[in-house]
C-alpha positions in Angstrom: 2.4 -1.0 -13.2 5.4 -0.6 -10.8 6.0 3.5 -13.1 2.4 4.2 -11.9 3.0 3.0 -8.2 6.2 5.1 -8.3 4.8 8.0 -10.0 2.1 8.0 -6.9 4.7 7.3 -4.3 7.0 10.1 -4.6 9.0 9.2 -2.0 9.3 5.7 -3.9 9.7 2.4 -2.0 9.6 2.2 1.6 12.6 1.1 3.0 14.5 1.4 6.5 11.7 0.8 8.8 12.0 -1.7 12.0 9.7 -4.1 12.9 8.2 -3.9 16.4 9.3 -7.4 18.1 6.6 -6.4 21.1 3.2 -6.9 18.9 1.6 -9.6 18.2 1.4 -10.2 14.4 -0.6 -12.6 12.7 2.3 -13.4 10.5 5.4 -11.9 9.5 4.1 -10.1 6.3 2.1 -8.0 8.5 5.3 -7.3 10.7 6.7 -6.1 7.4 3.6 -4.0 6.4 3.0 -2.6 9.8 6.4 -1.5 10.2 6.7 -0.1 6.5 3.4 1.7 7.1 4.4 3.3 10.2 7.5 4.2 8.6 6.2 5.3 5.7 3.9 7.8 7.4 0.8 6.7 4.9 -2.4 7.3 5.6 -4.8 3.8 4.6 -3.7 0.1 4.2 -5.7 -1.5 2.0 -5.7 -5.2 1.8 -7.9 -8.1 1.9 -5.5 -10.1 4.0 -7.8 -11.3 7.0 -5.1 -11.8 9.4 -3.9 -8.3 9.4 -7.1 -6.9 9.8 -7.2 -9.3 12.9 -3.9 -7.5 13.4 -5.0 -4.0 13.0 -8.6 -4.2 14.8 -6.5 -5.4 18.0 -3.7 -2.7 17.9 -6.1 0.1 16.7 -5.6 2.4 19.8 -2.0 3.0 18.6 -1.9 2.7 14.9 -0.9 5.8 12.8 -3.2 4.2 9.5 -6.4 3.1 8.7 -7.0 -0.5 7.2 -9.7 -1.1 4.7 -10.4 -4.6 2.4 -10.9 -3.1 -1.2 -14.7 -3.2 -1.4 -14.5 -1.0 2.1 -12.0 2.0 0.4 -13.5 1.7 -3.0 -16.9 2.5 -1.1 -15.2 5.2 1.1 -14.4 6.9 -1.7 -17.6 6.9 -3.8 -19.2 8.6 -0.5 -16.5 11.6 -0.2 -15.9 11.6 -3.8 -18.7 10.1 -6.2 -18.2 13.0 -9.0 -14.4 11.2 -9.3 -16.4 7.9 -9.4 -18.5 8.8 -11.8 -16.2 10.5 -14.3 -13.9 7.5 -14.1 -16.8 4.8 -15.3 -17.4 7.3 -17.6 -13.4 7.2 -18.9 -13.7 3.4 -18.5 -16.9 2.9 -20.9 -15.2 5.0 -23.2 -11.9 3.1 -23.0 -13.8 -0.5 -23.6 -16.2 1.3 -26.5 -12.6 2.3 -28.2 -11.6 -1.3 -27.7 -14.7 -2.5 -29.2 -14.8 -5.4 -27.3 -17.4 -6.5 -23.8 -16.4 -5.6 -21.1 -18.7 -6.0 -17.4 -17.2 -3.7 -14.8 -19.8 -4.7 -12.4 -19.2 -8.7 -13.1 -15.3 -7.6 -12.5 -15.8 -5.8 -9.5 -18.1 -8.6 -7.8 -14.7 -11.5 -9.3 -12.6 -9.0 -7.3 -14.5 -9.5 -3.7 -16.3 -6.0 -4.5 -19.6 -6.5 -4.1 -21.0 -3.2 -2.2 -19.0 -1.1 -4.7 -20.2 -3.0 -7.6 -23.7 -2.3 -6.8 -23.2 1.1 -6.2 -21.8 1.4 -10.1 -24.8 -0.8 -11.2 -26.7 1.9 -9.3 -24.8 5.2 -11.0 -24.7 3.2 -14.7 -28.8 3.8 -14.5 -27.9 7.8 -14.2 -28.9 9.5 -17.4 -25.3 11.0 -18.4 -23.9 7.6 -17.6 -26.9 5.5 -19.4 -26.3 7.9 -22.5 -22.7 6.8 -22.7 -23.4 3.1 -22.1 -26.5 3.2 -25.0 -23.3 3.9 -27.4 -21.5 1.0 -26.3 -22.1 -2.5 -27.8 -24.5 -5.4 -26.2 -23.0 -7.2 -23.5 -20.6 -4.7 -22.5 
């Protein structure tokens, strides 16, 4: 996990930032993530930590980032990018048909506090290239 976060992050680890003593922080974990996001010149935080969401919604006039809870992204990115979406259930059925074992990525995604994204692939799993590639998969999966 940490060789595919690296491999993405090609400037590895953020390190070196300083936290701002003049905001208000819900906590000092989002003193550390604010700071290493700023720092780190990235583009989205995504989190479902609450608190910094409380955090970013009251210092939105000055933050370099956008924050998003998972279910918020995931569905930001079906809308700009739903080709990507689709061709990724589409590696994901085939992955869990290789397996040969079930395997409910809409039951996962609703577990995971993604419940707008996991209807929207209940939605694109009734397209007809996507239904053809479930009919090959086994029940339940």
């Amino acid at each position: 996990m940490r060789d595919n976060i690296v491999r993405v992050a090609v400037h590895g680890r953020i390190k070196g930032y300083e936290i701002d003593p003049g905001l208000a922080y819900t906590d000092e974990y989002d003193a550390h993530l604010h700071a290493a996001a700023e720092h780190g010149d990235v583009q989205y935080v995504i989190t479902s930590d609450n608190g910094f969401h409380d955090f970013a919604v009251a210092h939105d006039e000055f933050l370099g980032y956008e924050v998003y809870t998972p279910d918020d992204f995931l569905m930001l990115v079906h809308r700009d990018a739903i080709s990507t979406v689709r061709e990724a259930l589409l590696e994901q059925i085939a992955y869990h048909r290789r397996l040969g074992r079930p395997y409910n990525l809409v039951a996962r995604l609703e577990d995971a506090q993604a419940p707008y994204f996991a209807a929207a692939i209940r939605k694109m799993m009734q397209a007809p290239a996507v239904a053809r590639a479930l009919s090959c998969v086994p029940e339940g999966t």
